[in-house]
Every structure is written in C-alpha cells, then in structure tokens.
N, C-alpha and C positions, 0 to 999 in steps of 0.2 A: 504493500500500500504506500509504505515512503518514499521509494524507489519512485514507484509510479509519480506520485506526487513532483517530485524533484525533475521527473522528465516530460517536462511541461509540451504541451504541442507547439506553445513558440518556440520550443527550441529547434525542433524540427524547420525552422521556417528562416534559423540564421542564416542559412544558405543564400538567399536570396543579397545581392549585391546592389545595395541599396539603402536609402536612409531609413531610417525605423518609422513605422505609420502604419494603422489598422490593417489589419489583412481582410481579404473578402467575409462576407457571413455566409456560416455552413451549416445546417441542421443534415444530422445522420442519424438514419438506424441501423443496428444489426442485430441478426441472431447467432447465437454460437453452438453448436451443439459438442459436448467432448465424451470421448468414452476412453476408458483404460482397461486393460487384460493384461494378464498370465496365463501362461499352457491352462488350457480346460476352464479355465475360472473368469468371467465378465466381472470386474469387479467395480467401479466407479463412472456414474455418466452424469453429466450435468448440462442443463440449459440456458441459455445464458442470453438475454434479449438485452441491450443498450442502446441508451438513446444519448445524441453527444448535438451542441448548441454552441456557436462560434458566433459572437454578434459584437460587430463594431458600432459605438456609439460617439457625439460630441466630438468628433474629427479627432481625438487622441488618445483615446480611448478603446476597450475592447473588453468584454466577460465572455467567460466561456466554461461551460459546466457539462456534466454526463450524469445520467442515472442508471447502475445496471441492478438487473435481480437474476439470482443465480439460484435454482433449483438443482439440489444437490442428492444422490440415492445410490445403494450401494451399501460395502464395507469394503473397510482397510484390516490391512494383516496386522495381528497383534506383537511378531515375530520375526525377523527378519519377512519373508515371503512363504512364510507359511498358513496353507488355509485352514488347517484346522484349529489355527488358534485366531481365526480374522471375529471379527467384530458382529455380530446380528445385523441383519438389515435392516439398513437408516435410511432415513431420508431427514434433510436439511434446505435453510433459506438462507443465502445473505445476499443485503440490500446492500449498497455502494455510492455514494454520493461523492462529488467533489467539482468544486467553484474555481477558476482562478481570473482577476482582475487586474488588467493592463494597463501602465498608463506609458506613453507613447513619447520621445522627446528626440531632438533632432540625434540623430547617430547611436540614439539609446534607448532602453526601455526596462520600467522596472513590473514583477510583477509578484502578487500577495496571491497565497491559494491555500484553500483548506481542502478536508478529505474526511470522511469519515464512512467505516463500515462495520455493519455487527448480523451476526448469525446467534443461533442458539446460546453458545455456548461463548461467543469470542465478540469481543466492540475494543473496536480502535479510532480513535481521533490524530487526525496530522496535521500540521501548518507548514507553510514554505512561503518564503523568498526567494528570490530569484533576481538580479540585474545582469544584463547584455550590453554591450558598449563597441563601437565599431572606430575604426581608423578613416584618416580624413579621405585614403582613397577605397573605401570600403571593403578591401581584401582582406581584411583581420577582422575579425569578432570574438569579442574576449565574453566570457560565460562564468558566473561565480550564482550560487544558489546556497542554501541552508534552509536544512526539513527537522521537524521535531515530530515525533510520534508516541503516543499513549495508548497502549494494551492493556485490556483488561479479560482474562480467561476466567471462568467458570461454567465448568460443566457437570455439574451438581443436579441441573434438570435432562439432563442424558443419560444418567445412572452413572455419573463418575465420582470423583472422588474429592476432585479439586474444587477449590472455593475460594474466589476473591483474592488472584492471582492478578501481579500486575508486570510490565515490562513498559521501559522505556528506552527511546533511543535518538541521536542525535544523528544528521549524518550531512557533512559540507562536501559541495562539488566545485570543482573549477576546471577552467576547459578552457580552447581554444580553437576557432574554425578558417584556415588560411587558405585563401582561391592563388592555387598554384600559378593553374591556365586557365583561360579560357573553358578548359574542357575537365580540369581536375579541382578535386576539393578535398579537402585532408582535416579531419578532427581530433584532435587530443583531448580528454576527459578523465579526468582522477575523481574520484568518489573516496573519504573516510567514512568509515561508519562505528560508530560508538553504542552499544548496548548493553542494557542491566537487567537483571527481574528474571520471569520465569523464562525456560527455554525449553523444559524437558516435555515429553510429547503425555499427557493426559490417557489417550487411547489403547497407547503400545504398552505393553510387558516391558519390565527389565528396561526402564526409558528413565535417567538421573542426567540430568547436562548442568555443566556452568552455569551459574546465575549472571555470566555475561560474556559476549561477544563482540569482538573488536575486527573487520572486516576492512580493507583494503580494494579495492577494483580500478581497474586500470581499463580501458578502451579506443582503439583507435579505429578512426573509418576514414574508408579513400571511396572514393567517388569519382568515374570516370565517364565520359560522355563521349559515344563512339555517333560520330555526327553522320559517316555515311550510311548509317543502320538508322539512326535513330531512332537509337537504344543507348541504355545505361546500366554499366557493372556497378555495384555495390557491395561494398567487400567491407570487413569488421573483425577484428581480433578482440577479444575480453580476455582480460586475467582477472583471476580472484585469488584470495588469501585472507583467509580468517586464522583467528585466536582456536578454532577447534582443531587446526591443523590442516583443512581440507584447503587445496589448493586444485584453481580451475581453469583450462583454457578453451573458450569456444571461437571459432571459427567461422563464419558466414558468409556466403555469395549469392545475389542476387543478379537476374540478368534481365532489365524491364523494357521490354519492345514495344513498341509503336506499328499499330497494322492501321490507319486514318484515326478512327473514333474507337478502336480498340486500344486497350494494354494487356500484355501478355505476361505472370511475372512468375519465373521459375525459380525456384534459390534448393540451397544446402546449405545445413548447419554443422558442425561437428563438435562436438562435448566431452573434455573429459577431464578426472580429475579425483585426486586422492582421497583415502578413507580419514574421517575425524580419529584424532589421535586414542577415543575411549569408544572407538565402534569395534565389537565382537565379533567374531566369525561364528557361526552356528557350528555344530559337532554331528559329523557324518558316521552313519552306519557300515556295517561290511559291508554292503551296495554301494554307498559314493553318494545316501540320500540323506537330507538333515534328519536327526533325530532331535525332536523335540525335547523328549526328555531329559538325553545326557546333554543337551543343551540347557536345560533348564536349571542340573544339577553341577556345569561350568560355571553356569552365573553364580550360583550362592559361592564360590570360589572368588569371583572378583569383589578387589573390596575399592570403593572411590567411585569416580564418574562411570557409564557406563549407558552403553544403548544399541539395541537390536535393528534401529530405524535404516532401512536399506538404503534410503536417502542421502543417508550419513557414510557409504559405505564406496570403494572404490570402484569406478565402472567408467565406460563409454558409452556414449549414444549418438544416435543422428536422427536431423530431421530432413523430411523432405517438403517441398511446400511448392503450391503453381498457385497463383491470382488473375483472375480472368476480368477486364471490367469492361463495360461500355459508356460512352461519355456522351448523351444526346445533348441535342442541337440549342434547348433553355437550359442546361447547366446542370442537368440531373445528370448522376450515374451510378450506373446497378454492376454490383460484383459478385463475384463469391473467390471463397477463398479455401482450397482444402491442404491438410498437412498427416503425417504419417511420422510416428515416434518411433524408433526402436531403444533399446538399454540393455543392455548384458554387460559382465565382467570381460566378456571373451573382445568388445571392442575396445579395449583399454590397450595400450603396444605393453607387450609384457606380463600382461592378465590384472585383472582387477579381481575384488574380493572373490572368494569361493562360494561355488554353494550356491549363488544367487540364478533366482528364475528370470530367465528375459522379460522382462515390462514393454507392450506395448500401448501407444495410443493413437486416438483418430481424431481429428478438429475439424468440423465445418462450419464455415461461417458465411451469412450471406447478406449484404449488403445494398442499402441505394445513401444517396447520400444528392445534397441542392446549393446551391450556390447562390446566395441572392444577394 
C-alpha cells in the first residue's frame, strides 16, 4: 500500500519534456480477475473491479483518486506448501481508497496523497509527499517523495489468535529521470524503507518474524524508442535487500507497438532471490516428500525467529504478460491485459529452497478508460 502510495501516477508522467502543468482528465475502469494453484490444489482467486479519476482543475492544479474492492476466496497453506495443513475455506473483502493533490508551478510540482485500506482482519492508513523539479532545459527531472504508513492486524473475528496488533513504517524515495536522446530515457530510483511492529504471518504455523524490517531497493529503467517501428523497449532492473536477509533481482522487458489505433504490449519479467535468514526447510520422507510431522517435531528444535512462509523462502519465477488496447476516434480506449506466473526453486541458477511445490498464477484484466 506504501509502495503504491509513493509511486504516484505523476510520476509516470516525468517523462514528458516539458514544463510542469495539468495533464489531461482520465476516468478509468477495470476489472481484475487473479487465481493461484499448486499441482492438484486451486487455491486463491480474487476479483478485483477499480475505478481511477484524473481531473485537472484552476489551471495549476490536478486531484486524482481510485477506489478498488477486492473479493477474496480460497485458502492459504499453513506450512510451507502443504495442503493438509492449508486453512478452511474463506472468503474475504478489502476496500482500497487513495487521493492525491497536485499543485503545478513553472519546472515543478509538489504533491500531498493519502491511502487507506482495510479487510477483515487488516486496516492500514498512509500519507505521502512527493516534489518533482526539472532543469532549465528540461532533460533532468529530479524526484524526492516520503510515505508514512499505519497497520493495524486483528484477526480475532476469523478465528485467530491475534488482537490489536500494530506496524509502522516510514519509507523516503529519490530519483532521477535524464533524456539521453531524442529517442532514450534513463531512470534512477532509490527507495529506504524503515519498519517496526508486527510482521509474523497470523494464519501460518510455526510463523515468529522480527518486530522490524529495514528494506533497501534500488531500480533503474531505460526507455528506448525504435522510431522506424514505432514501437518502444522498456526494460527495468530492481534490486532488493532487507534486514530478513532476502535479497532480490527482477528483470523486465516490454516491447509496445503501434499497428494505427492499436497497441500491442508483450513483456517478460524474471525474479529471483534468496531465502530470509530464519526461513526453515520442511523435512523429507524416504520418498523425497515433506513430512509434516518430523517437520513439525524440527521446529520445537529451533529456538528464536522462525517461519515456514514459502514467500520467505528461496526461489525463481517468471512472468509472462501481452496488453492489447484500442484507442477510438473521442479518446476512449478499451484493453485487456493477460499475465501467467510461474515459481519453483528449480528456476533459481543453482536451486533455491527444497521441497517446495511450483506456485502458479493467472491475471486478467480488462479495461476502457476516457480522456476528457
């Protein structure tokens, strides 16, 4: 949610080589649909409709908001990925709110934005700033932001255990967006992230984490315009690095063509990234299959932090993704957008954790969106 919060959609819009001033008004909807599996087992789908509001006001000026509601159903493994120890079937709501307010000044712009989301069991509030500032001949745009976030976990009405759990977190970004050429654009972005409060997972077995995380990410994107296509590469490197030990690098390429009133948009992502320093391996049978049990009877062995959550655990993944849009003639345009997850240790160079079942998942999303 703070994350989100801090990567505000003007930021998206640095690119543009130009003095600072409203950008057009956009109402959009979309729906999402996501589902996740394991060999034999469907386990998580959710639906996910949002509506997002871009409205320039008073010539320097601009607000812009979204509201989503996410219908959630399924269960999660209590275990590393084991389903005999997964969860009873749930089902879950969260609402998702967030504002942010522009104000516009020659070569700059500052902006104010809150957030807020809560489900059953979890409410969070955030705030951010944000200021942008450009150089007199527009090629440099310098980026500095700061988000505050407030959790609050209880899941006491879900038959859990916790009650009146709280987390807090601070997190400062700065950055930098230089137009090479004509045709290239290069971004540099550091994120610190600062967190205290609860962290361990409520739902999972055998789940004790730090009562804080200290987070690092680092991100560069090149941006290339292939003018006799016209089409555009989009390419992106992320590192991460937390206080839990897990270190992460993703990788992304997009490739967005132009056919008239069409865009075409293919990409690849690639993920990977080391296990938390108190993440357990499950304990395998004379088969080579976890055993629950002498799993069970490892843990009362470990004494300190400690968590079975796979999430936490060393692995690769890739995404795959194609965006299809149309762009009519009054400024509407309708898309859709589908994507394909994979996750195993085995795509990790060198193996990632043991033991662990492949995680798949599926996203579609479909879109129209107006320009006015």
């Amino acid at each position: 949610m703070l994350a989100a919060t801090l990567l505000l959609p003007g930021l998206a819009a640095v690119t543009a080589v130009r003095a600072e001033e409203p950008p057009e008004g956009v109402i959009a909807f979309k729906y999402g649909d996501y589902r996740d599996s394991q060999p034999g087992w469907d386990r998580i789908r959710v639906h996910s409709p949002q509506l997002y509001v871009l409205a320039p006001f008073a010539d320097t000026w601009s607000i812009e908001g979204s509201v989503v509601s996410d219908s959630v159903s399924g269960a999660t493994p209590r275990m590393h990925t084991s389903r005999t120890g997964a969860t009873p079937a749930m089902s879950d709501h969260r609402s998702a709110e967030d504002v942010k307010i522009t104000r516009y000044f020659h070569r700059a712009a500052i902006s104010l934005g809150g957030a807020y989301s809560g489900e059953n069991d979890y409410v969070s509030h955030a705030q951010s700033v944000e200021a942008r500032w450009s150089t007199e001949d527009n090629n440099r745009t310098f980026l500095f932001g700061f988000g505050h976030s407030g959790d609050r976990i209880d899941n006491t009405n879900s038959g859990g255990s916790v009650e009146d759990q709280h987390r807090q977190t601070r997190e400062w970004m700065a950055g930098v967006t230089q137009v090479l050429t004509p045709n290239d654009l290069v971004q540099v972005q550091l994120t610190r992230s600062l967190g205290r409060g609860f962290y361990s997972d409520p739902y999972k077995d055998f789940d004790e984490r730090p009562d804080s995380r200290r987070s690092t990410t680092t991100l560069l994107r090149w941006n290339h315009h292939v003018e006799p296509r016209d089409a555009t590469l989009r390419t992106s490197w992320r590192y991460y690095s937390d206080s839990f030990g897990i270190r992460a690098h993703t990788l992304s390429a997009e490739w967005m063509q132009r056919y008239g009133a069409w865009t075409v948009t293919p990409g690849a992502r690639y993920h990977v990234q080391s296990a938390a320093w108190f993440y357990f391996d499950p304990v395998a049978d004379a088969h080579g299959v976890p055993d629950q049990l002498a799993t069970q009877l490892r843990f009362g062995s470990i004494s300190g932090y400690h968590s079975a959550d796979q999430r936490l655990a060393a692995f690769g993944a890739v995404t795959l993704s194609l965006k299809v849009a149309y762009e009519f003639a009054n400024g509407t345009t309708a898309d859709v957008k589908l994507e394909t997850y994979r996750q195993s240790s085995h795509l990790k160079p060198g193996g990632g954790s043991p033991l662990l079942d492949p995680f798949r998942a599926s996203f579609v999303q479909l879109g129209v969106s107006h320009k006015f």
